[in-house]
N, CA and C atoms as an extended XYZ file, in Angstrom:
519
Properties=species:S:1:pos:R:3:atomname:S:1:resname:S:1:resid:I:1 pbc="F F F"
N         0.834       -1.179        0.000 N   UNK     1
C         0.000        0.000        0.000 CA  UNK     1
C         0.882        1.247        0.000 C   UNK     1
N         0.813        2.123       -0.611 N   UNK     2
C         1.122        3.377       -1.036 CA  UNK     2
C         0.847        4.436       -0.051 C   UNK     2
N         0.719        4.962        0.860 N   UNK     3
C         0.874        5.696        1.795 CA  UNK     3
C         0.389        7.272        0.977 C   UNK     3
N        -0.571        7.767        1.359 N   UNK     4
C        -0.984        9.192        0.890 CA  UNK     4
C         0.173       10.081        1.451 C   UNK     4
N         0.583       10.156        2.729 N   UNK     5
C         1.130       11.095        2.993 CA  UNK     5
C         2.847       11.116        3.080 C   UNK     5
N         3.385       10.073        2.427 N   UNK     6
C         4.722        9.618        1.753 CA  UNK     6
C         5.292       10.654        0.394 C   UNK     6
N         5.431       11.799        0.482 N   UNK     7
C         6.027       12.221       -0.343 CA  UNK     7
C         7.812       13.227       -0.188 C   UNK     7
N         8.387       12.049        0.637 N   UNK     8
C         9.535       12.773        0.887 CA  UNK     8
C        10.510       11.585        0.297 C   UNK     8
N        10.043       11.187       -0.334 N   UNK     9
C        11.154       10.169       -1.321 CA  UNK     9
C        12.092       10.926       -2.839 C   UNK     9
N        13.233       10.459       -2.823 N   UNK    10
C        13.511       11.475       -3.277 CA  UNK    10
C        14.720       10.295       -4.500 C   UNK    10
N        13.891       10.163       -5.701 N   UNK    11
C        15.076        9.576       -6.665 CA  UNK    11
C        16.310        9.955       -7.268 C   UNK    11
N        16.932        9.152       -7.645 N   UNK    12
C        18.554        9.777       -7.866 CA  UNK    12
C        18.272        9.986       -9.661 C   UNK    12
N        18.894       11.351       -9.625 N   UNK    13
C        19.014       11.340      -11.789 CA  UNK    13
C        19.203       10.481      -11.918 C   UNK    13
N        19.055        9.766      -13.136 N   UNK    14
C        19.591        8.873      -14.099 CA  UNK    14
C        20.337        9.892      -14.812 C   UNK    14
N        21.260        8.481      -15.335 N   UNK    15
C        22.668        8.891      -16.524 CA  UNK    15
C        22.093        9.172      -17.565 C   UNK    15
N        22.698        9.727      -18.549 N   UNK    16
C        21.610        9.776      -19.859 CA  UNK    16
C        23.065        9.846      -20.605 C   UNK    16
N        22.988        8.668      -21.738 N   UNK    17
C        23.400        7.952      -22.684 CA  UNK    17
C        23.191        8.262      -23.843 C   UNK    17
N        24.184        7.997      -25.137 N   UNK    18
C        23.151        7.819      -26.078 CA  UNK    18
C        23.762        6.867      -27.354 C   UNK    18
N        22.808        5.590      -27.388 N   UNK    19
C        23.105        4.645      -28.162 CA  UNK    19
C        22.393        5.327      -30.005 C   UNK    19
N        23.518        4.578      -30.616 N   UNK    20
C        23.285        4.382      -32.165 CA  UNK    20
C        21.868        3.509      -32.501 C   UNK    20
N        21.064        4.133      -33.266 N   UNK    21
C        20.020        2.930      -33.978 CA  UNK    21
C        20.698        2.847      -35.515 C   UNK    21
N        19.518        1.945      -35.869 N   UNK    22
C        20.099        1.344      -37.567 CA  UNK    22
C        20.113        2.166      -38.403 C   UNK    22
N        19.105        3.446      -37.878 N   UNK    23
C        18.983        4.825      -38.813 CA  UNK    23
C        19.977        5.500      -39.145 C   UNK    23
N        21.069        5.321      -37.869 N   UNK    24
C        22.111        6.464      -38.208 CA  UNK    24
C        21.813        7.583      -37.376 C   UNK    24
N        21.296        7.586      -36.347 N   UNK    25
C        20.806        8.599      -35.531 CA  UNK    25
C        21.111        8.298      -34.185 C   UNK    25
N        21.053        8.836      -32.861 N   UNK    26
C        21.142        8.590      -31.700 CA  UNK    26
C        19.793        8.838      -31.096 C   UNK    26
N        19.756        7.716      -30.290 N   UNK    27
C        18.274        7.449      -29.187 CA  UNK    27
C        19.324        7.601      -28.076 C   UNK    27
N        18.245        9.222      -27.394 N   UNK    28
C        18.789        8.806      -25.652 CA  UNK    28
C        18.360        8.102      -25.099 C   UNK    28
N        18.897        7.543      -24.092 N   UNK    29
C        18.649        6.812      -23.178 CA  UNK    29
C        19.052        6.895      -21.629 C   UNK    29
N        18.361        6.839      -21.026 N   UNK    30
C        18.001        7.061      -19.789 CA  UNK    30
C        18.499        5.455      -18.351 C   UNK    30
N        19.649        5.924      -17.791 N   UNK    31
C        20.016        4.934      -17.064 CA  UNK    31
C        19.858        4.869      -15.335 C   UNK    31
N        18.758        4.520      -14.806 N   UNK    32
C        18.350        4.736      -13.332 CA  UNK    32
C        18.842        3.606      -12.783 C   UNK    32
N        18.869        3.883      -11.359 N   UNK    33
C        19.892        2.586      -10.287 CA  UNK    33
C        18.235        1.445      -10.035 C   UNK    33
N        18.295        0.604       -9.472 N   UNK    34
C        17.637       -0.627       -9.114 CA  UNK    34
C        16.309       -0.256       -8.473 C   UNK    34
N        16.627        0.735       -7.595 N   UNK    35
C        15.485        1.009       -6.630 CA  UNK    35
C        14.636        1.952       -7.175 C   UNK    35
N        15.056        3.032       -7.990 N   UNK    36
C        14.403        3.661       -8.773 CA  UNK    36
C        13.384        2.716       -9.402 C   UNK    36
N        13.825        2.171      -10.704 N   UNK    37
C        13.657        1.342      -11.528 CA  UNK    37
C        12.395        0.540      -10.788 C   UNK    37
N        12.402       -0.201       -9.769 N   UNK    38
C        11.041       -0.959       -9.056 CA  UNK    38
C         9.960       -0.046       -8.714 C   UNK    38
N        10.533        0.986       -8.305 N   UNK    39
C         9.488        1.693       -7.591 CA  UNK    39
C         8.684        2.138       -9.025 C   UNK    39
N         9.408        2.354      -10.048 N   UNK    40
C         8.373        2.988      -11.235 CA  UNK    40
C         7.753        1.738      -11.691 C   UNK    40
N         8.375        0.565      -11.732 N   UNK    41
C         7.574       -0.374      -12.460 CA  UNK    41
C         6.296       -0.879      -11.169 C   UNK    41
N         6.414       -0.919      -10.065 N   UNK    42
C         5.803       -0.751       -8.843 CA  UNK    42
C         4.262        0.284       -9.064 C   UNK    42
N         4.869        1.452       -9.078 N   UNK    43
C         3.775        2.186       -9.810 CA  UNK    43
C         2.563        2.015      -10.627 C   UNK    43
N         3.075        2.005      -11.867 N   UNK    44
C         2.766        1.585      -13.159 CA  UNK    44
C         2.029        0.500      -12.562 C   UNK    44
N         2.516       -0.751      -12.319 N   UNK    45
C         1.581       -2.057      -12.054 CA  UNK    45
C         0.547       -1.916      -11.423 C   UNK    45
N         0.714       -1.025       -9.993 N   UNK    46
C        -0.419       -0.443       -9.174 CA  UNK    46
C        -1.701        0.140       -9.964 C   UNK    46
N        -1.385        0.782      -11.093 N   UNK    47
C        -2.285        2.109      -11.904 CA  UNK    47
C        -2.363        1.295      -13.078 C   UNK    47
N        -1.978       -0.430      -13.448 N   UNK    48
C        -2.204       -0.623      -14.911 CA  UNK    48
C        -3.425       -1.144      -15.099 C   UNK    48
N        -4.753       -1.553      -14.024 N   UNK    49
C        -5.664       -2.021      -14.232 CA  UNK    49
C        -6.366       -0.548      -14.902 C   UNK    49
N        -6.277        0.451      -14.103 N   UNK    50
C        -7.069        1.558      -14.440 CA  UNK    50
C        -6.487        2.114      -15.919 C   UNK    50
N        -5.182        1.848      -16.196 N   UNK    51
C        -5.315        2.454      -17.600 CA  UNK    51
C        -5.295        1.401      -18.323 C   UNK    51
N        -5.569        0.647      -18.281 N   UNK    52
C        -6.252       -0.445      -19.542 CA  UNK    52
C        -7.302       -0.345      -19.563 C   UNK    52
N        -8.032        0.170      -18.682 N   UNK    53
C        -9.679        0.438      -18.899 CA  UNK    53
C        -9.604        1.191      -20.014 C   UNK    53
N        -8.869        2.663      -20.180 N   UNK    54
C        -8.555        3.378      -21.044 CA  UNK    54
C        -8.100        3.653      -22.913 C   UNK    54
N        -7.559        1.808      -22.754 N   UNK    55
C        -6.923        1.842      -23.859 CA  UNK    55
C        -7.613        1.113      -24.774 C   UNK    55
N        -7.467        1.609      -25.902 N   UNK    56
C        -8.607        0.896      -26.958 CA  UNK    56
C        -8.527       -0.469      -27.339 C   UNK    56
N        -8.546       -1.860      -27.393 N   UNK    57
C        -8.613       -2.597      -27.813 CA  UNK    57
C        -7.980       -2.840      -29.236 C   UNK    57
N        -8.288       -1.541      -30.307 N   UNK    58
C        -8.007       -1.624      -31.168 CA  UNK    58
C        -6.410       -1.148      -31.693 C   UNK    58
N        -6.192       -0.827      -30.348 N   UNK    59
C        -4.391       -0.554      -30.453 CA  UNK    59
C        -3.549       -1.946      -30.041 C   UNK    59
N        -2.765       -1.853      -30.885 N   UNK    60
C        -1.721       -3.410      -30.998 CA  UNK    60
C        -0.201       -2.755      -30.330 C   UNK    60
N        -0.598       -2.045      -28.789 N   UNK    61
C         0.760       -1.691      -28.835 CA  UNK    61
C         0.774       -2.151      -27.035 C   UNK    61
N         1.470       -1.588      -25.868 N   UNK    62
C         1.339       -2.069      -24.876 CA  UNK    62
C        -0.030       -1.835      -24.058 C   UNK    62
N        -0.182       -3.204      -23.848 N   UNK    63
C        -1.514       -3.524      -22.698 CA  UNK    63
C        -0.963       -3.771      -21.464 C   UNK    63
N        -2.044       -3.474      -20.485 N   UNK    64
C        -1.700       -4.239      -19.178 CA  UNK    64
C        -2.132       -5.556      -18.841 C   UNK    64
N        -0.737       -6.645      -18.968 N   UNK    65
C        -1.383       -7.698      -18.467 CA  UNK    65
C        -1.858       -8.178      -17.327 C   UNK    65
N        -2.986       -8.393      -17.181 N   UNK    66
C        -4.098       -8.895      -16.328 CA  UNK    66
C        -4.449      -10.475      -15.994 C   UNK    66
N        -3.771      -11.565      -17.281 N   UNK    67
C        -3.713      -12.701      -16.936 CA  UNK    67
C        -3.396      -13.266      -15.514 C   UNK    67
N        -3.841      -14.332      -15.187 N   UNK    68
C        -3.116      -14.987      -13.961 CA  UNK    68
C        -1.654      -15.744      -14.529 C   UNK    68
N        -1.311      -15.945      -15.917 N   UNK    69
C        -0.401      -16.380      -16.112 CA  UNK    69
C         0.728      -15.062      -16.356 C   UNK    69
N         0.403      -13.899      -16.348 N   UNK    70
C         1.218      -12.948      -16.919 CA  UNK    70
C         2.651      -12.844      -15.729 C   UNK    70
N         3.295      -12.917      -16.756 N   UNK    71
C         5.195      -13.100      -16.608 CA  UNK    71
C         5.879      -11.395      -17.374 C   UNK    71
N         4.756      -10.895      -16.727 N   UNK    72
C         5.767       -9.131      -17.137 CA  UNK    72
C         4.176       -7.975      -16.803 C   UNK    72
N         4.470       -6.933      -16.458 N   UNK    73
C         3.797       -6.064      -16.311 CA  UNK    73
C         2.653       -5.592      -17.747 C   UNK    73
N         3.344       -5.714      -19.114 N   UNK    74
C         2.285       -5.692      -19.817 CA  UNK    74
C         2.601       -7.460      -21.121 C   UNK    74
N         1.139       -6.963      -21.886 N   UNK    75
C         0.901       -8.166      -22.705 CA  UNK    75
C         1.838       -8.310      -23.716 C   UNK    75
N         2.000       -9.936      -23.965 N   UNK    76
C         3.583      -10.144      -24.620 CA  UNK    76
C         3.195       -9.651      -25.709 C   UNK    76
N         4.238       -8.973      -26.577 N   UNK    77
C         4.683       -8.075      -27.371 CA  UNK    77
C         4.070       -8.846      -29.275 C   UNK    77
N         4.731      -10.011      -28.858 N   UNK    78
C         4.963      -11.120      -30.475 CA  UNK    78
C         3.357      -11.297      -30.061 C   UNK    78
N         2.824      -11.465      -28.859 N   UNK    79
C         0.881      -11.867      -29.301 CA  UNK    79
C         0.395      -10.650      -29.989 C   UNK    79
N         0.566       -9.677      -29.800 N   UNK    80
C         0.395       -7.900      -29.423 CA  UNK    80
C         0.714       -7.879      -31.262 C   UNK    80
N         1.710       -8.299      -31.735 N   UNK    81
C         2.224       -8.079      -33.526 CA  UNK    81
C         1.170       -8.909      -34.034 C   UNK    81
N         0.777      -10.402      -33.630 N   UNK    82
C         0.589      -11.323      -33.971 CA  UNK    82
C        -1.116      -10.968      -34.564 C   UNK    82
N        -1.566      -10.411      -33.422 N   UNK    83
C        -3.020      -10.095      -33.253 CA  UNK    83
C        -3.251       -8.392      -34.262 C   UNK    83
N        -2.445       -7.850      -34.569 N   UNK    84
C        -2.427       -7.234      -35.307 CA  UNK    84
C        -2.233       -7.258      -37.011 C   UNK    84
N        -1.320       -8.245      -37.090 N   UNK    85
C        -1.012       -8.457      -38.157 CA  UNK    85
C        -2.448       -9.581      -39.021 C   UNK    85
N        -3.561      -10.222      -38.264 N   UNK    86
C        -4.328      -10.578      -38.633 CA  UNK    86
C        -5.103       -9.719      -38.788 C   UNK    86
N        -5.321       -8.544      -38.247 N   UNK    87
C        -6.640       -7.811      -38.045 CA  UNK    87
C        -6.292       -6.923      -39.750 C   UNK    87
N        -4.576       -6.509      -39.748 N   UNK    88
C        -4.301       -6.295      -41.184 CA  UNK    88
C        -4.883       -7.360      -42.029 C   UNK    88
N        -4.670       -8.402      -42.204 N   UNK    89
C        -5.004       -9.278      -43.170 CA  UNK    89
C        -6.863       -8.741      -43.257 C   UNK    89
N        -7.633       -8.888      -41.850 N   UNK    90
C        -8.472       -8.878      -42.572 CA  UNK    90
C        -8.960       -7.499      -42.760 C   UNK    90
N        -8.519       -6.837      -42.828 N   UNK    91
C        -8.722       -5.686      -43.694 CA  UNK    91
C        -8.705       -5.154      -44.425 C   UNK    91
N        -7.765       -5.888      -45.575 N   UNK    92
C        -7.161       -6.478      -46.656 CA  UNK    92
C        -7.679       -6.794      -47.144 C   UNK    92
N        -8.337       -7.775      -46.661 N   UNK    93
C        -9.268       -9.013      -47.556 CA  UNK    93
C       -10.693       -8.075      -47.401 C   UNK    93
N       -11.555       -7.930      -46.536 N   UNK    94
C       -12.574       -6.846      -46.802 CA  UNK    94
C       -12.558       -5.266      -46.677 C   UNK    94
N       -11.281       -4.645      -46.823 N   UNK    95
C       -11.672       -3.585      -46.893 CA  UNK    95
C       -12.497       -2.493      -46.240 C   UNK    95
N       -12.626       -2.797      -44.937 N   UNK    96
C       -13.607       -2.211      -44.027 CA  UNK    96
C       -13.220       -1.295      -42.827 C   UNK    96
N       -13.623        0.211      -42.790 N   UNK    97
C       -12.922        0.464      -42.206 CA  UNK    97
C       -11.520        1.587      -42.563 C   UNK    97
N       -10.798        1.557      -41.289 N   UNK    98
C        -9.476        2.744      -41.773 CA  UNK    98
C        -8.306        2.215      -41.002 C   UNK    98
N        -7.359        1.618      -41.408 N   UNK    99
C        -5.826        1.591      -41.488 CA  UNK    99
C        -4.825        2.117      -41.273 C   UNK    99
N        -4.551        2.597      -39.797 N   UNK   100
C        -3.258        3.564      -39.334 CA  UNK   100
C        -2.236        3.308      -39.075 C   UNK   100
N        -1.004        3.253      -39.114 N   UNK   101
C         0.091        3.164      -38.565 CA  UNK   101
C         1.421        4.391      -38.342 C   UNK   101
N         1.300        4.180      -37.201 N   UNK   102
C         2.077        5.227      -36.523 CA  UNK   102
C         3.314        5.108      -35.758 C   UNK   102
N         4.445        5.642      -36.545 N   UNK   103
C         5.953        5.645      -35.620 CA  UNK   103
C         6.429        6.966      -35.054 C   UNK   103
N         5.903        7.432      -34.143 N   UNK   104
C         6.480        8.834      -33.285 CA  UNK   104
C         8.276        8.611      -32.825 C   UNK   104
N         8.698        9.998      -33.956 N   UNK   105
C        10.124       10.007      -33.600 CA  UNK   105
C        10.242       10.156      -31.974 C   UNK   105
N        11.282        9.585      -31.639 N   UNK   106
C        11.772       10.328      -30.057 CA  UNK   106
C        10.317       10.288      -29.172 C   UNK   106
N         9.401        9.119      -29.491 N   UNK   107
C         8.301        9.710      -28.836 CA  UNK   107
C         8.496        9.590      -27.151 C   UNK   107
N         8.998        8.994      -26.771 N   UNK   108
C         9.445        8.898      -25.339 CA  UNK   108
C        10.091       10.091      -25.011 C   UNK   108
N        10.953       10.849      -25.761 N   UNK   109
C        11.481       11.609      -25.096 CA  UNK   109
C        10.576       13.052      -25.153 C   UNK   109
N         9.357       12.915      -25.106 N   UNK   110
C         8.512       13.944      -26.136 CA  UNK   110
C         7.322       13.882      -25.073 C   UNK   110
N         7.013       12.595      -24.243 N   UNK   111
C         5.974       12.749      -23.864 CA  UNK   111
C         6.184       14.207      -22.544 C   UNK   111
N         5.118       14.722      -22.016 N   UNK   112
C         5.053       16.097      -21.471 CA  UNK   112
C         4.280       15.183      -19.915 C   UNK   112
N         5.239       15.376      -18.799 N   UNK   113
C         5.131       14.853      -17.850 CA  UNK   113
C         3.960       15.158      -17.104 C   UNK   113
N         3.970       16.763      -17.682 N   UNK   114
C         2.760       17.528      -16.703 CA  UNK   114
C         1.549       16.749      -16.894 C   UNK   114
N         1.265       16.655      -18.199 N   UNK   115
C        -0.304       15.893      -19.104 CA  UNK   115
C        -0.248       14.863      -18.588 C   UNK   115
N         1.201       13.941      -18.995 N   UNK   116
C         0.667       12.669      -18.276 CA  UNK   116
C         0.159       12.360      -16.982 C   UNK   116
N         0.921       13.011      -16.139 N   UNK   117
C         0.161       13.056      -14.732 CA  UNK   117
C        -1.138       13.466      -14.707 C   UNK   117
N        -1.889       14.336      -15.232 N   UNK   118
C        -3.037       15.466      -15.319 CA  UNK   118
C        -3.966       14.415      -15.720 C   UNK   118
N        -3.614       13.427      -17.100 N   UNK   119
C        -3.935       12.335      -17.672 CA  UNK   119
C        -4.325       11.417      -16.425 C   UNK   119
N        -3.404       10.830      -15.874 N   UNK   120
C        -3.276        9.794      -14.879 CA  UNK   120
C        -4.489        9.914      -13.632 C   UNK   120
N        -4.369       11.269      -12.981 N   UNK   121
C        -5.326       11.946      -12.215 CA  UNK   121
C        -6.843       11.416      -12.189 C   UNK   121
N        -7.546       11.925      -13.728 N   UNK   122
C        -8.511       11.762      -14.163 CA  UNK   122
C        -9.182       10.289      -14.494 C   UNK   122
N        -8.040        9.328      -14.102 N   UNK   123
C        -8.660        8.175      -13.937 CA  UNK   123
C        -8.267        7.138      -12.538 C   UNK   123
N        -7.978        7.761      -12.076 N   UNK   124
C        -7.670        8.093      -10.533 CA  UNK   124
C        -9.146        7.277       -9.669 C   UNK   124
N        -9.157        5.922       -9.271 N   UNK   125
C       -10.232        5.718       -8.382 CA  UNK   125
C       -10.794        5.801       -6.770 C   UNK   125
N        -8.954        6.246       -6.137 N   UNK   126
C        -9.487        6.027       -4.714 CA  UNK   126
C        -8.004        6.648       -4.469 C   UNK   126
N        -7.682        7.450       -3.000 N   UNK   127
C        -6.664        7.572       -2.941 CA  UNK   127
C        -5.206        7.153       -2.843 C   UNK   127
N        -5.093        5.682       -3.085 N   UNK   128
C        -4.141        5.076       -3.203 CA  UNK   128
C        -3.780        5.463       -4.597 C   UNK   128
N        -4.569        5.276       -5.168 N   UNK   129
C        -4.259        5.925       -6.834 CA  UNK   129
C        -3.565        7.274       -6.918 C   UNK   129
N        -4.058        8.320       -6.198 N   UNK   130
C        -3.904        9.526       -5.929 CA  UNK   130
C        -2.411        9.794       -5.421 C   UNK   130
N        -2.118        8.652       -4.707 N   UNK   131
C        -0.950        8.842       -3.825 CA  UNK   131
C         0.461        8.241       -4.527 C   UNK   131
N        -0.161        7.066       -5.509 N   UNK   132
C         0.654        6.317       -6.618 CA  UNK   132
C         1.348        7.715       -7.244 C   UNK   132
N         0.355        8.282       -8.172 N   UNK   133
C         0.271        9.112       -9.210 CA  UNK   133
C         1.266       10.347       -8.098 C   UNK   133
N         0.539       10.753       -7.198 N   UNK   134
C         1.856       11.682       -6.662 CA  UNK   134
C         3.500       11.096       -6.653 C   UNK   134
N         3.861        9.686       -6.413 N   UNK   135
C         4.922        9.183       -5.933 CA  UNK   135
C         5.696        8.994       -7.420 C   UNK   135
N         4.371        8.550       -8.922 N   UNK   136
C         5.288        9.234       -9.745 CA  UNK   136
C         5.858       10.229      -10.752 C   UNK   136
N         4.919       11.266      -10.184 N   UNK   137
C         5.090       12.689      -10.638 CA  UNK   137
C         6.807       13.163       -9.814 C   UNK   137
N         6.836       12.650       -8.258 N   UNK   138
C         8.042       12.888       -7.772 CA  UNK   138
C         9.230       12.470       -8.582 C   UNK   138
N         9.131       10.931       -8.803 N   UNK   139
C         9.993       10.101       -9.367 CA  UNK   139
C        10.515       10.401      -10.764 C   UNK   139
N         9.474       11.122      -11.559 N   UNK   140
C         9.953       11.394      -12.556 CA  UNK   140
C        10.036       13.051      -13.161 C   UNK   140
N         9.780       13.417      -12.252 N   UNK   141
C        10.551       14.860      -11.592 CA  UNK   141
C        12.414       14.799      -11.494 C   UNK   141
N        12.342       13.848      -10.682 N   UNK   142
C        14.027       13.914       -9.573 CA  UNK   142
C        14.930       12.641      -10.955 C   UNK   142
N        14.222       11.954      -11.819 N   UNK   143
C        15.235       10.970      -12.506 CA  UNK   143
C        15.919       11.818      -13.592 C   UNK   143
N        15.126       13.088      -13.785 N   UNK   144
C        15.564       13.986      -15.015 CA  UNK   144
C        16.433       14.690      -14.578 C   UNK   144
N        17.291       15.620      -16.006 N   UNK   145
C        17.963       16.456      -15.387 CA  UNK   145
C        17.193       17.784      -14.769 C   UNK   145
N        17.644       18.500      -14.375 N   UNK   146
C        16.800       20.054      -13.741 CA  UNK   146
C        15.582       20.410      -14.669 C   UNK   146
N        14.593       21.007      -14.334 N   UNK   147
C        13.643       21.616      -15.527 CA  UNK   147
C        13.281       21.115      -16.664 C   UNK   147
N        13.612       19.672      -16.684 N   UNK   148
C        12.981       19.137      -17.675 CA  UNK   148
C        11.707       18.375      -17.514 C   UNK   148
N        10.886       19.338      -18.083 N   UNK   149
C         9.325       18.639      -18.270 CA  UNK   149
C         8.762       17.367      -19.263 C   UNK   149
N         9.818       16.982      -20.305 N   UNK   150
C         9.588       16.296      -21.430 CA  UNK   150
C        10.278       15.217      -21.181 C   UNK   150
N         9.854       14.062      -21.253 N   UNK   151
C        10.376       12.745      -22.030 CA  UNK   151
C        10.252       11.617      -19.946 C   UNK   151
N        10.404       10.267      -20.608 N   UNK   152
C        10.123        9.256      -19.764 CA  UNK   152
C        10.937        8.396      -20.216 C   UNK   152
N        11.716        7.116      -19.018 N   UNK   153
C        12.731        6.571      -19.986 CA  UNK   153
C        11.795        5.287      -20.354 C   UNK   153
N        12.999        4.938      -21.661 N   UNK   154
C        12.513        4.099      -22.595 CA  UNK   154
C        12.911        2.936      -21.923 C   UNK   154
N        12.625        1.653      -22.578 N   UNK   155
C        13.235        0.140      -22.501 CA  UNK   155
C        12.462       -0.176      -21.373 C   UNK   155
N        11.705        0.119      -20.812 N   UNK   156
C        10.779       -0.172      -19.430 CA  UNK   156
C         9.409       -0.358      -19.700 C   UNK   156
N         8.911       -2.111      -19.530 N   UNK   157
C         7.812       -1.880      -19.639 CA  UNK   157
C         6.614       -0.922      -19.274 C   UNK   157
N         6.960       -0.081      -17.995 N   UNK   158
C         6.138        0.841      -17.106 CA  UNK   158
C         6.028        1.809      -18.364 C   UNK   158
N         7.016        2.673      -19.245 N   UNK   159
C         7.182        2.968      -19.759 CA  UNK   159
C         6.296        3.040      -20.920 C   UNK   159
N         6.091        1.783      -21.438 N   UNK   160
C         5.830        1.551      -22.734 CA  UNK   160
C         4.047        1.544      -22.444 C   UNK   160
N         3.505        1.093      -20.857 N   UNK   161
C         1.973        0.571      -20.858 CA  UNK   161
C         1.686        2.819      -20.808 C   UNK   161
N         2.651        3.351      -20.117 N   UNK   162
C         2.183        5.160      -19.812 CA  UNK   162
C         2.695        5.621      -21.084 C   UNK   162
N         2.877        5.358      -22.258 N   UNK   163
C         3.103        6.000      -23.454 CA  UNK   163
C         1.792        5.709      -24.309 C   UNK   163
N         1.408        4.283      -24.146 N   UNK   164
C        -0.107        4.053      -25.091 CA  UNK   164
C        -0.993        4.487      -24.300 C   UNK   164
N        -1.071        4.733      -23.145 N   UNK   165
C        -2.276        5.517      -22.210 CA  UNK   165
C        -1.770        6.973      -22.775 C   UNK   165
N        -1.010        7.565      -22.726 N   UNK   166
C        -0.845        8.774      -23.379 CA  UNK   166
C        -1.398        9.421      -24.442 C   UNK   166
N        -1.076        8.446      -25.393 N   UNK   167
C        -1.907        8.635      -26.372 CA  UNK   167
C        -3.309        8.384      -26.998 C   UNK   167
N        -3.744        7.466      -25.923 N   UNK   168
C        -5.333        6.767      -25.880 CA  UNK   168
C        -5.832        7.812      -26.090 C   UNK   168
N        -6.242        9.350      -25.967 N   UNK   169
C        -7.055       10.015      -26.409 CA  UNK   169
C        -7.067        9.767      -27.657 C   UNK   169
N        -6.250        9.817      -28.549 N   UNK   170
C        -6.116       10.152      -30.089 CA  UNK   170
C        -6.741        8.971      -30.703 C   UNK   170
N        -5.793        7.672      -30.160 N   UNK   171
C        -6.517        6.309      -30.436 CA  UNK   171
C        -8.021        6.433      -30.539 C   UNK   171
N        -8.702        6.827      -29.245 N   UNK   172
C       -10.365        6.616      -29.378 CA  UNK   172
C       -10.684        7.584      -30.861 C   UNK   172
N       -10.293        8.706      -30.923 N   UNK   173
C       -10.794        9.454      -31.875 CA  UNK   173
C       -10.569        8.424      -33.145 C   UNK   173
C-alpha cells in the first residue's frame, strides 16, 4: 500500500546515454539505479488495471497484463504483432474500415510529464491511486535532469503501458 502522505522520497538522476540505432541517428537513453527502476515499475503495475480500462482494444501496442499467467507487467509483445497483423489481413481481404500506422520520432522523449500526470489523475479511483500518481510525478521529476518537463525513460515496460495511455485520447478518436 502506497501511503498518501509519503512524499519525501527522493530519486537519484539517471545517466543519460546515447546509443546508435540502424537509422544512423542517436536514441537517448536514460540509465536509473535498481530502486528507482522498481518503484516505477511498482507504480505503473499499481495504476495498470485503471489504464487499460482506457486503452482501446483496437491498439496493438502495450496492454496491461491482467492474466493470472502474466510473466511481465504488460501483454507479450509477439501476441500484441501477432493479433495485429491478422486484423491487417483482414482488412485487406474486406476492406472495411481505416488503417493507421504510426511511428512517433523520439516519442518517449517527447511525452510532457505535466499531461501525463493530469492524464493519470482523471482516472484516478481512490486515494491510493492519488498517492501512486503523486509518488510518480516525484519520481519522474528527480530521474531527469533540472527543468525538464519532457520525455520518460525508454526500454521499461512501465514505460511503454504510460506512453499508449498517453496517447489513448487520439486512439479513441
Amino acid at each position: 500500500s502506497i501511503s498518501s502522505h509519503r512524499t519525501d522520497y527522493t530519486p537519484s538522476p539517471m545517466e543519460v546515454c546515447y546509443i546508435p540505432k540502424k537509422t544512423l541517428v542517436l536514441r537517448k537513453a536514460m540509465i536509473g539505479n535498481f530502486i528507482d527502476r522498481l518503484i516505477y515499475m511498482a507504480i505503473v503495475d499499481l495504476l495498470g488495471p485503471h489504464i487499460e480500462k482506457h486503452i482501446s482494444r483496437k491498439v496493438y501496442s502495450a496492454h496491461y497484463d491482467n492474466t493470472k499467467e502474466a510473466s511481465g507487467l504488460i501483454a507479450n509483445g509477439v501476441e500484441q504483432w501477432t493479433k495485429m497483423n491478422y486484423k491487417i489481413d483482414d482488412w485487406l481481404n474486406d476492406k472495411k474500415g481505416i488503417l493507421v500506422k504510426v511511428d512517433l520520432l523520439n516519442y518517449f522523449d517527447s511525452i510532457n510529464k505535466g499531461t501525463l500526470i493530469e492524464l493519470l489523475r482523471e482516472i484516478a479511483e481512490d486515494q491510493q491511486d492519488v498517492a501512486a500518481i503523486l509518488l510518480l510525478s516525484i519520481l519522474l521529476k528527480g530521474i531527469a535532469e533540472e527543468n525538464h518537463t519532457v520525455g520518460i525513460p525508454q526500454n521499461s515496460d512501465a514505460s511503454s503501458l504510460l506512453a499508449t495511455f498517453y496517447v489513448s485520447h487520439i486512439d479513441t478518436e
